[in-house]
N, CA, C and O atoms as CSV, one atom per row, in Angstrom:
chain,resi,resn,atom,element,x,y,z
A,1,UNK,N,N,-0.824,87.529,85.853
A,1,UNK,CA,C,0.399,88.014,85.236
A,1,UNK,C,C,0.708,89.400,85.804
A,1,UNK,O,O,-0.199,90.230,85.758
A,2,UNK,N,N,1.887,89.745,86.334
A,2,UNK,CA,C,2.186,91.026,86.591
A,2,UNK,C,C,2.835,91.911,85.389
A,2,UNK,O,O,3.180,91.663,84.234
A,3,UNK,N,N,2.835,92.980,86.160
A,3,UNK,CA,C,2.900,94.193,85.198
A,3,UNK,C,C,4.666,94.660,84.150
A,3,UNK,O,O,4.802,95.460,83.224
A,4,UNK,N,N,5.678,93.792,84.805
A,4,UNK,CA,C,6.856,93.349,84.560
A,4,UNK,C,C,6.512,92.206,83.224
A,4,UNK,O,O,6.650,92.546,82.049
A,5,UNK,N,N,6.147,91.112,83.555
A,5,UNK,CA,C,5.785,90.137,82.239
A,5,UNK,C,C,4.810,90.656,81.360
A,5,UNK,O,O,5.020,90.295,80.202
A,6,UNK,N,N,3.774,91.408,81.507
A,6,UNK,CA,C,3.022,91.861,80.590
A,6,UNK,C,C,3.954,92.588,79.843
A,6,UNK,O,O,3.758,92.624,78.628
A,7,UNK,N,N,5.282,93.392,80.465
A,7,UNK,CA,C,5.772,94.614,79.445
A,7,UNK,C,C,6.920,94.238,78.557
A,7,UNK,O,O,7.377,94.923,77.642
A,8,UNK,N,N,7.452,92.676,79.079
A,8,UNK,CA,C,8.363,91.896,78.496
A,8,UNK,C,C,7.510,91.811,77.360
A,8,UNK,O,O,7.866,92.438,76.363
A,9,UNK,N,N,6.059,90.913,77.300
A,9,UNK,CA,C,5.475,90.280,76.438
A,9,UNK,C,C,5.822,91.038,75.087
A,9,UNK,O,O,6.521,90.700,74.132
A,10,UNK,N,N,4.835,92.575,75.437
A,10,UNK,CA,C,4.989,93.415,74.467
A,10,UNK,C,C,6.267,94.036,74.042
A,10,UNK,O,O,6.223,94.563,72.930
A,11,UNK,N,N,7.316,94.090,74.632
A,11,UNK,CA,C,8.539,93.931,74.216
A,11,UNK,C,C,9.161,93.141,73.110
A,11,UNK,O,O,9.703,93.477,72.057
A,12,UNK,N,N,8.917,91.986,73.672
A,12,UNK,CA,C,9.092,90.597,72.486
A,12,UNK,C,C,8.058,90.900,71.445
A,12,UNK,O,O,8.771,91.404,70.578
A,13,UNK,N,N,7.103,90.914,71.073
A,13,UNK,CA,C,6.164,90.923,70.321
A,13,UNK,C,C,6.634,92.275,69.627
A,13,UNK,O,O,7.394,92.203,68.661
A,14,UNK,N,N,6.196,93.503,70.101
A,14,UNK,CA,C,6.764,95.012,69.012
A,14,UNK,C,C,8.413,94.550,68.403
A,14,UNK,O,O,8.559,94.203,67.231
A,15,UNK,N,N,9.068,94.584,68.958
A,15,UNK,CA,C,10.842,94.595,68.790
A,15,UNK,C,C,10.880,93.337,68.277
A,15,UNK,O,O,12.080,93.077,68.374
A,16,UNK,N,N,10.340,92.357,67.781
A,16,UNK,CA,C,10.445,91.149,67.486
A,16,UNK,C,C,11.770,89.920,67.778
A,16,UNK,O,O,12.332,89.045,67.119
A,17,UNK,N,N,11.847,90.516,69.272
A,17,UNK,CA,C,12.764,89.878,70.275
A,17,UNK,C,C,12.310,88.399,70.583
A,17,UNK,O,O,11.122,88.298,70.891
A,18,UNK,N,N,12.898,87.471,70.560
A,18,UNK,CA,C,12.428,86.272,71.548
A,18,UNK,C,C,12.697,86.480,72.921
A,18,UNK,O,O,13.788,86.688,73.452
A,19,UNK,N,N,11.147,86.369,73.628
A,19,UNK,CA,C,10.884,86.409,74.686
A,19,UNK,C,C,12.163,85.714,76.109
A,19,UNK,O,O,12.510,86.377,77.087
A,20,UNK,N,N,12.493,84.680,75.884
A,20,UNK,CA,C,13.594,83.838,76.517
A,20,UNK,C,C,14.761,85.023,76.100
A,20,UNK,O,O,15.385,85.306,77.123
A,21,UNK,N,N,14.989,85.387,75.551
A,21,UNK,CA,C,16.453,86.641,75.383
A,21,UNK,C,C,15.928,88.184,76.531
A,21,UNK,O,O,16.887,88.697,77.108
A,22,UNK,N,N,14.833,88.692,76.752
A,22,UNK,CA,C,14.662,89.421,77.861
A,22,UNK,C,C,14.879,89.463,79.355
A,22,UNK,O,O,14.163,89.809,80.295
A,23,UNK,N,N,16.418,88.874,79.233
A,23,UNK,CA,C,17.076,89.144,80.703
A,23,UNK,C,C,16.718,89.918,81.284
A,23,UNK,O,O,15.997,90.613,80.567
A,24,UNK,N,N,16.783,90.421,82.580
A,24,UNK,CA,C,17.027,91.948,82.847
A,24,UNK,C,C,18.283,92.470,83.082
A,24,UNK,O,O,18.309,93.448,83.828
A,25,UNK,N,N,19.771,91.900,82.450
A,25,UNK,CA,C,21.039,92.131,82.373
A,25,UNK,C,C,21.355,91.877,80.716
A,25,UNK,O,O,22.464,92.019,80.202
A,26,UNK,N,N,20.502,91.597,80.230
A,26,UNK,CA,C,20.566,91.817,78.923
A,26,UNK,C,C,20.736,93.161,78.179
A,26,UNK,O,O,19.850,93.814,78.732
A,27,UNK,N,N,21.296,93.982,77.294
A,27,UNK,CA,C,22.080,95.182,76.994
A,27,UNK,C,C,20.857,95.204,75.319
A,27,UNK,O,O,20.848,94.409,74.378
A,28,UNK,N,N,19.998,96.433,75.560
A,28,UNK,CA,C,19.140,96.320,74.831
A,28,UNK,C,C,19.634,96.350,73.126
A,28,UNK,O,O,18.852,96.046,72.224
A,29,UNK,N,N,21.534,96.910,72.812
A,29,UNK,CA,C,22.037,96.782,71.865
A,29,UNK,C,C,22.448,95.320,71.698
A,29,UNK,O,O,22.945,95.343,70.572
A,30,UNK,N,N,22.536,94.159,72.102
A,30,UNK,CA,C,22.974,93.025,72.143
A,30,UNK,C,C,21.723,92.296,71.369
A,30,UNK,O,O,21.888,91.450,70.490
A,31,UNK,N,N,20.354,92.788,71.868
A,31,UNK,CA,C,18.959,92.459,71.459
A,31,UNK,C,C,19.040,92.862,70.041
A,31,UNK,O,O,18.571,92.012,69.284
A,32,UNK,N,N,19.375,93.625,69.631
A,32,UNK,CA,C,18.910,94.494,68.186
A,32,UNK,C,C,17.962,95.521,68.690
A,32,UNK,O,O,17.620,96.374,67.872
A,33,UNK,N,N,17.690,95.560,69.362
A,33,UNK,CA,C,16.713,96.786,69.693
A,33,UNK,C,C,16.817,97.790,69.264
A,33,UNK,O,O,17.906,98.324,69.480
A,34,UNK,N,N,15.907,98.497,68.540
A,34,UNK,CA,C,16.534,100.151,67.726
A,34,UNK,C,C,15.170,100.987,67.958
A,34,UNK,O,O,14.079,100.694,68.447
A,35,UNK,N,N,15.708,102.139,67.397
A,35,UNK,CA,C,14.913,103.389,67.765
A,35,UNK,C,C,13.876,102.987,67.265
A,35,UNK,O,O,12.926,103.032,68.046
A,36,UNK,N,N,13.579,102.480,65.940
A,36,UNK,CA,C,11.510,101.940,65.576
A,36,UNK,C,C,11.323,101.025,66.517
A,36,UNK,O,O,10.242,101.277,67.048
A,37,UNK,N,N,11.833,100.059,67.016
A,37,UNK,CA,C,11.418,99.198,67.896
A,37,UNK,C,C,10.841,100.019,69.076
A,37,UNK,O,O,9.619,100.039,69.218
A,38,UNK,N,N,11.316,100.421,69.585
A,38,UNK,CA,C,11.228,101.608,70.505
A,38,UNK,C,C,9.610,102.193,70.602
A,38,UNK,O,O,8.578,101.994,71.243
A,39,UNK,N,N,10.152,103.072,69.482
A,39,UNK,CA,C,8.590,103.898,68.835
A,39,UNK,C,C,7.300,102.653,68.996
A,39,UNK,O,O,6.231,103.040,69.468
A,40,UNK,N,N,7.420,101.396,68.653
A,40,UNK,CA,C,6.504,100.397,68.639
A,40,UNK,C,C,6.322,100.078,69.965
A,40,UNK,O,O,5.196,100.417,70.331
A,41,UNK,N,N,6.961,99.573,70.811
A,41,UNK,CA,C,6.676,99.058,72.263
A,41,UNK,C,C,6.408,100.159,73.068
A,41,UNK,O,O,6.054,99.976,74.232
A,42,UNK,N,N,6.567,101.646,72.456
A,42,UNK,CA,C,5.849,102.640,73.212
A,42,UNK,C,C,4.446,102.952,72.760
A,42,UNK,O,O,3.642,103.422,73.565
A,43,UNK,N,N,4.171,102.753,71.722
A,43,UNK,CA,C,2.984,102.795,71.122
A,43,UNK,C,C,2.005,101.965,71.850
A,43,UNK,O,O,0.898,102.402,72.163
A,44,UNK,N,N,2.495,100.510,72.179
A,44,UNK,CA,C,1.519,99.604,72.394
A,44,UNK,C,C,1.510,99.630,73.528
A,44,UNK,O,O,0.431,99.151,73.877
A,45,UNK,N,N,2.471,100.101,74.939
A,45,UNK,CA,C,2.532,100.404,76.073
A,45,UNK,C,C,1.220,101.319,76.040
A,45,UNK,O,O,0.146,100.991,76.545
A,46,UNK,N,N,1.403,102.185,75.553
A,46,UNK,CA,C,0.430,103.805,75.764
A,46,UNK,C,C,-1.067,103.309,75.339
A,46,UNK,O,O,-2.010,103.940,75.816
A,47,UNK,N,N,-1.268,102.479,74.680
A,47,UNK,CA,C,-2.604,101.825,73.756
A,47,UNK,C,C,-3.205,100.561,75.040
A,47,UNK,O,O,-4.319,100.083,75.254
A,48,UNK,N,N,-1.886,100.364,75.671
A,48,UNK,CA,C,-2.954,99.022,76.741
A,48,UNK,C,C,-3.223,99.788,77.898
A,48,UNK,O,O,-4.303,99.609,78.460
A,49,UNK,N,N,-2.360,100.674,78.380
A,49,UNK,CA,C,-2.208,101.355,79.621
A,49,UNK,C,C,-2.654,102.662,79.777
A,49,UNK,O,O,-2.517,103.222,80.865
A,50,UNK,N,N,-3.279,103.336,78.629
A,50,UNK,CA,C,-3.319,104.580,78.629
A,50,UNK,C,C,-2.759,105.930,79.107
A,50,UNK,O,O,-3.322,106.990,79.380
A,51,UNK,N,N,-1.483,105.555,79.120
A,51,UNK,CA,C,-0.338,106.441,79.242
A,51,UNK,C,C,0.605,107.398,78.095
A,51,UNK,O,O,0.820,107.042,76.936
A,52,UNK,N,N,0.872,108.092,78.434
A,52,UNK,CA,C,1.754,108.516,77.441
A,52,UNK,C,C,3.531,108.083,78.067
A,52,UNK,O,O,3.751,107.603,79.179
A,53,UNK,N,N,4.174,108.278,77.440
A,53,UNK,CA,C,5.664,107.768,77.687
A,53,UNK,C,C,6.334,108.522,76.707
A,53,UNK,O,O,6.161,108.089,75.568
A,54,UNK,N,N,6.978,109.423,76.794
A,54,UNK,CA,C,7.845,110.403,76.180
A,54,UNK,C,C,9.010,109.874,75.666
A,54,UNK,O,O,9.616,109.141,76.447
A,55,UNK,N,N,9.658,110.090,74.215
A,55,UNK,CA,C,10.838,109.530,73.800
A,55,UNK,C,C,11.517,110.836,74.199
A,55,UNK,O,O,11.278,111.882,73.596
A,56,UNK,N,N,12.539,110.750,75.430
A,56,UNK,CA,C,13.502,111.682,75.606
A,56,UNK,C,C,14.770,110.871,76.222
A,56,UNK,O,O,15.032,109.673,76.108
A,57,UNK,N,N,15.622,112.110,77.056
A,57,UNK,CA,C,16.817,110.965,77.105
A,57,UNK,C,C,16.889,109.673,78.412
A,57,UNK,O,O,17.769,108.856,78.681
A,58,UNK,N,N,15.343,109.986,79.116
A,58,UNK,CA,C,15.320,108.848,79.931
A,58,UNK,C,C,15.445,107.727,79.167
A,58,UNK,O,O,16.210,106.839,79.544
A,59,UNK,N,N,14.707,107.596,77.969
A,59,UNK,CA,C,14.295,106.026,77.122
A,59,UNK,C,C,15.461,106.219,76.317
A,59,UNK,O,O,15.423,105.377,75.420
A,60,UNK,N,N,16.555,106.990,76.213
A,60,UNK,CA,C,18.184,107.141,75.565
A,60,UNK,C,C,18.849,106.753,75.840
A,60,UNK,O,O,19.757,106.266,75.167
A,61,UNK,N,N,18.631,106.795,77.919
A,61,UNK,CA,C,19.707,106.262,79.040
A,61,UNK,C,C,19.689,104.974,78.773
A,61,UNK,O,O,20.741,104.352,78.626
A,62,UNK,N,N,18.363,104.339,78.662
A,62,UNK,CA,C,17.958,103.221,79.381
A,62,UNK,C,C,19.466,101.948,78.034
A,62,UNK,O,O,19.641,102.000,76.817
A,63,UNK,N,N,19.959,101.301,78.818
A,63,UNK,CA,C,20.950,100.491,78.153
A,63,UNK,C,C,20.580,98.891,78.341
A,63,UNK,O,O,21.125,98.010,77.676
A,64,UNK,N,N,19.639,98.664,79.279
A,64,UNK,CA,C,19.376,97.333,79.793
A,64,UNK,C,C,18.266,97.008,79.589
A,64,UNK,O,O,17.528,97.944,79.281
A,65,UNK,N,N,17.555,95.471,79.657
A,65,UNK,CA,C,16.350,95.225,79.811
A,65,UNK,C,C,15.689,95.680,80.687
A,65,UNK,O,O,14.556,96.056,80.388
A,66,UNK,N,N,16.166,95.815,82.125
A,66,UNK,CA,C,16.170,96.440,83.461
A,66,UNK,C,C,15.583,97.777,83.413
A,66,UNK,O,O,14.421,98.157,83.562
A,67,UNK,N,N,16.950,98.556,83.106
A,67,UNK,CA,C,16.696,99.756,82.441
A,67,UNK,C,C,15.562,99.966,82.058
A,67,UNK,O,O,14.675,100.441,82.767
A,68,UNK,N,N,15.412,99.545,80.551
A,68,UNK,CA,C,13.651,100.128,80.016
A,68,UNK,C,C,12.596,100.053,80.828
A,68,UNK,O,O,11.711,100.900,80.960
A,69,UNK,N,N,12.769,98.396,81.702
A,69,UNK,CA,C,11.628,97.909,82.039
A,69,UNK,C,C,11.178,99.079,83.318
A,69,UNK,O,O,9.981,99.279,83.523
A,70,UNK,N,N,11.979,99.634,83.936
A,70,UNK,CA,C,12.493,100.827,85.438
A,70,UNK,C,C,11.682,101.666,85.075
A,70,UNK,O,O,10.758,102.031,85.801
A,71,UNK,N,N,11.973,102.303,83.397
A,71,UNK,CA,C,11.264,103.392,83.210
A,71,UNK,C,C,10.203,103.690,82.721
A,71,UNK,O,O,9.503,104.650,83.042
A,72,UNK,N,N,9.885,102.494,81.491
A,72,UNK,CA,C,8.338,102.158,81.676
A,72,UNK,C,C,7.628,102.253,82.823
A,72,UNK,O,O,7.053,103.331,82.975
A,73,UNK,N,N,7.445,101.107,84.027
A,73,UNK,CA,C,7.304,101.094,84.859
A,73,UNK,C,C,6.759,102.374,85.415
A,73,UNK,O,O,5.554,102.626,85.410
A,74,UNK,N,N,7.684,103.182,85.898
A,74,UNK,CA,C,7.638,104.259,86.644
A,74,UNK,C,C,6.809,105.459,85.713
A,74,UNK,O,O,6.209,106.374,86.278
A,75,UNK,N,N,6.860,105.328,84.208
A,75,UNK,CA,C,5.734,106.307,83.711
A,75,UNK,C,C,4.625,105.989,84.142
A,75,UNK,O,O,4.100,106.831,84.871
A,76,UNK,N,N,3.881,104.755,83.889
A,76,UNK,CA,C,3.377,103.728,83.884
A,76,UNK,C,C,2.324,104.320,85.355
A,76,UNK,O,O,1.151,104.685,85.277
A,77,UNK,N,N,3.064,104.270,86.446
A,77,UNK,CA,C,2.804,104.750,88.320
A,77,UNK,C,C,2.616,105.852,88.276
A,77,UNK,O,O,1.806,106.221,89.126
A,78,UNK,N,N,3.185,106.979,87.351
A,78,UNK,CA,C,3.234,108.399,87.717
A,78,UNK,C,C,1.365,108.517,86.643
A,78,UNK,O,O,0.354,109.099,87.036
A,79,UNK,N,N,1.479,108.023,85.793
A,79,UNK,CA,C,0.660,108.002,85.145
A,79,UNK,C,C,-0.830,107.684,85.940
A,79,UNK,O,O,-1.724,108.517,85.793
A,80,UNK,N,N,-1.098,106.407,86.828
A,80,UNK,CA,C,-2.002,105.900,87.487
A,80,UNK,C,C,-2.247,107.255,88.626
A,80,UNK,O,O,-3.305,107.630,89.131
A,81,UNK,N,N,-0.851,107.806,88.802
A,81,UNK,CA,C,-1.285,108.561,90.455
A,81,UNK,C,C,-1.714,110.049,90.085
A,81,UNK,O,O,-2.209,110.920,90.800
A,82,UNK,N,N,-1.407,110.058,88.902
A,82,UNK,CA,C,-1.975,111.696,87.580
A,82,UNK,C,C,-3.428,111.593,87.608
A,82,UNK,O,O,-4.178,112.569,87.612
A,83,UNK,N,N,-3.880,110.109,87.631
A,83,UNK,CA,C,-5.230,109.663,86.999
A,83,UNK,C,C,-5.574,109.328,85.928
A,83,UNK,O,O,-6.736,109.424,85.535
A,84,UNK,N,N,-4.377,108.755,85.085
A,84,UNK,CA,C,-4.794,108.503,83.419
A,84,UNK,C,C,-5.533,107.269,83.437
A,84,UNK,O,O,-5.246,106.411,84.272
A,85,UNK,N,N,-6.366,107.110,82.680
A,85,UNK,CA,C,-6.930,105.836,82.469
A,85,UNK,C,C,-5.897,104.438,82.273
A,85,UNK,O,O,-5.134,104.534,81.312
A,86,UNK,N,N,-5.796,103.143,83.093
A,86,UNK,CA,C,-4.766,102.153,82.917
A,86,UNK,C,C,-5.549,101.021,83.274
A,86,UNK,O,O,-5.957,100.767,84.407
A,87,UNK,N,N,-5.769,100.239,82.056
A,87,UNK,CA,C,-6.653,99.368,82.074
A,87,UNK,C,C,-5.909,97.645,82.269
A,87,UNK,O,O,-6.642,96.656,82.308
């Protein structure tokens, strides 16, 4: 499984999204997606990956499935090349 479907998974699962609705042109307000959802799929991001991921206005911008998934992602890399533990 790559690192894209693992972050859907937990997406669907925290935000209590059905998995089949995580387009990546999907509009994360169309989802219901809200700010606790948020707080949750960052929680469990940071708990598998050992990252931190900051709620600022990058994760504000983000409007798409795409979107989030971009900036996860990229904490995610900056995080591995810092040296955080990512299991």
């Amino acid at each position: 499984m790559n690192i894209e479907d693992e972050l859907l998974d937990i997406v669907a699962k925290e935000a209590l999204v059905d998995r089949e609705l995580l387009k990546p042109d999907a509009t994360l307000e169309s989802l219901s997606i809200e700010s606790a959802d948020y707080l949750m799929v960052l929680m469990a991001i940071e708990e598998k990956y050992g990252v931190y991921i900051s709620v600022d206005e990058q994760l504000a911008e983000a409007k798409t499935v795409r979107d989030l998934l971009n900036m996860i992602t990229a904490n995610i890399e900056a995080g591995k090349a810092s040296g955080a533990k990512v299991s």
